[in-house]
N, C-alpha and C positions, 0 to 999 in steps of 0.2 A: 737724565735720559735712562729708560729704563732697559734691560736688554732682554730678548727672550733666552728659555733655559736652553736653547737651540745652539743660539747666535753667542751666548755665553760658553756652550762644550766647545764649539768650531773654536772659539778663541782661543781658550784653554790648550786643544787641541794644538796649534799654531806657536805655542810657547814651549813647546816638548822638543827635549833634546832628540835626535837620532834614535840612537839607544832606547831610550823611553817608548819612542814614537813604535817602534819593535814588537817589544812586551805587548801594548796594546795591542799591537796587530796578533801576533801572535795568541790573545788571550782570546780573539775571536773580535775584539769592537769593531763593529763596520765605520764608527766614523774616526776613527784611530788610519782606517784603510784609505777612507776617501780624502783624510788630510793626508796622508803618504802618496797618493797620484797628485794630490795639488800641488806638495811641496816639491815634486819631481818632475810633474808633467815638462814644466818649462828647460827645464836640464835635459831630459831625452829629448823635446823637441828640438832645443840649439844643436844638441850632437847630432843626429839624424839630417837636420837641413843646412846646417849653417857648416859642423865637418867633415860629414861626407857628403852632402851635396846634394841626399837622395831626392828624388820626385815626389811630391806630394802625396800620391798615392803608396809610393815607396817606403817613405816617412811613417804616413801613416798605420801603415803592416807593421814597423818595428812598434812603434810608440806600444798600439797593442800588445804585441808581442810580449815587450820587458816586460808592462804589467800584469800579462798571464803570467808570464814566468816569475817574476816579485812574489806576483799570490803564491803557488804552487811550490816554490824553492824555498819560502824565506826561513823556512827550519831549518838550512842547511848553512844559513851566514853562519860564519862560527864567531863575526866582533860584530857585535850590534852596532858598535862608535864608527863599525867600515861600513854603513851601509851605501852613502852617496859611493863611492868608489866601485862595490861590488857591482851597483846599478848603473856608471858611466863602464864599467867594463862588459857587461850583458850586451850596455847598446850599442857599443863600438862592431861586438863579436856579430851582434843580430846584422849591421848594418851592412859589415864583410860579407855578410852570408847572402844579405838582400842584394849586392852590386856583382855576386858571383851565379847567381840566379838569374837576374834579369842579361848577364853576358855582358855585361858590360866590363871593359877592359881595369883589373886590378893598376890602383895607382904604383907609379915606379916610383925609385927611392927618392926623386925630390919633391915627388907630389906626398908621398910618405910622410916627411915631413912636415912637408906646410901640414898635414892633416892633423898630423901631433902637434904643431905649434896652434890650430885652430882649438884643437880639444883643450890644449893645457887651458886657452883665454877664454875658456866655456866654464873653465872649474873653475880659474879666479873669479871671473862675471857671479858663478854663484856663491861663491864663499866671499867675498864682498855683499852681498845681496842678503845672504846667511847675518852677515854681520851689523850689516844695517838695524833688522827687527830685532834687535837687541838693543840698539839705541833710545832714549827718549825720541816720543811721538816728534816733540817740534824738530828735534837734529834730522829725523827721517825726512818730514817735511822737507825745510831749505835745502838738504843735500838733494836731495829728490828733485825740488826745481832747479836749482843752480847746475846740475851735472846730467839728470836725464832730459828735465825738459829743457834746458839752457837756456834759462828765462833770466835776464836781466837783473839787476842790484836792485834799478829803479821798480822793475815789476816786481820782485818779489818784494819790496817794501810795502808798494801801493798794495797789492792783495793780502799780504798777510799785517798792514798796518802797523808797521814798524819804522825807526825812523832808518830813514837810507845810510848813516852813516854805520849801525851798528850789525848792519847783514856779514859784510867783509870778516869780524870780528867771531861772529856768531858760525861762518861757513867754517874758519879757521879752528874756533872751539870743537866744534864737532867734526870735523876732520878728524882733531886729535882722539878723540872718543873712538871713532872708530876703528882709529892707526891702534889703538892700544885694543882694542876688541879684536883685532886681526892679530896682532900680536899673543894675544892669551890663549889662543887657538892654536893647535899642533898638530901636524901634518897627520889625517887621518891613515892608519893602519891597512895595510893591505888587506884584501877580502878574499876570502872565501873563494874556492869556483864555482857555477851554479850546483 
C-alpha cells in the first residue's frame, strides 16, 4: 500500500517526541502546528469539560484560547520536554478565567479538589495514550478493543482471526510493553509561564 507524501509527513509528524515536535513549530512548519493541536486538542478538551465542567460554548473559548496563545507564547517555553504541562496549565488558568467571567461561583476547597484529582486522571488518560503509540500496531490494536472498546476474548479473536485461547496471553504481553513504556518515561519538568 502506497502512502501519499502528504499522509506520509502527517505520520512522521505523529512520531516526534514533544521537544522535537517544538523545533518544528518554532522553525515555522505549519504541519509541525497542526500536529501540535491534534496531539493536544483532546487533552484541552478533557480539561475544559470533563475538569472544569465548562459549557460547551465555554469549552469552546478556552480550546481557542490555549491555541492562540500556544501560537503566540511558544518562544517563551523555556523546556521544550514541558510542553504538555505548560499547555494543561494555560488551560486550567484560561478555564478559571472563563468560570470567573461568566459569575459563576469559584469551586470551594473540596470541589478544588475533586478538580485536581479530575486533572491528575486527564494527564494519566494521556500519558497512557502517549504510551500506547509507541507500541507495535497489533499491541495497540487488542489493547485498544479489550480496554476502550471492551470487546470480548471471543470477538476480538473472531475479527482479528486469532485463536481465542492466545488473546489472554497476548493482552497480558502487551500490557507489559506498555507498563515498561510508562516506566521509561519520567515525570515531565515543570513549565515555563506563558
Amino acid at each position: 500500500m502506497r502512502q501519499s507524501g502528504d499522509t506520509l509527513l502527517v505520520s512522521r509528524l505523529s512520531t516526534l517526541a514533544d521537544a522535537e515536535l517544538v523545533g518544528r513549530c518554532r522553525a515555522g512548519d505549519a504541519e509541525a502546528w497542526n500536529e501540535l493541536v491534534e496531539r493536544f486538542s483532546r487533552y484541552v478538551y478533557a480539561v475544559t469539560v470533563r475538569g472544569f465542567r465548562l459549557r460547551a460554548e465555554d469549552a469552546e473559548d478556552v480550546f481557542q484560547e490555549v491555541f492562540a496563545r500556544v501560537y503566540t507564547h511558544l518562544h517563551t517555553l523555556r523546556d521544550d520536554d514541558a510542553l504538555r504541562p505548560w499547555i494543561g496549565q494555560l488551560t486550567r488558568r484560561l478555564c478559571i478565567d472563563s468560570l470567573a467571567r461568566s459569575g459563576r461561583e469559584q469551586p470551594g476547597e473540596p470541589e478544588a479538589e475533586e478538580g485536581r484529582d479530575r486533572t491528575a486522571e486527564i494527564d494519566e488518560a494521556m500519558a497512557v495514550r502517549d504510551a500506547m503509540t509507541a507500541l507495535p500496531e497489533a499491541c495497540q490494536e487488542i489493547l485498544d478493543r479489550f480496554f476502550a472498546r471492551d470487546q470480548s476474548y471471543r470477538t476480538i479473536s473472531s475479527e482479528l482471526e486469532l485463536p481465542a485461547g492466545t488473546i489472554a496471553s497476548r493482552i497480558a504481553r502487551c500490557l507489559g510493553k506498555l507498563r515498561e513504556e510508562l516506566e521509561g518515561r519520567t515525570e515531565p519538568p515543570t513549565a515555563s509561564s506563558e
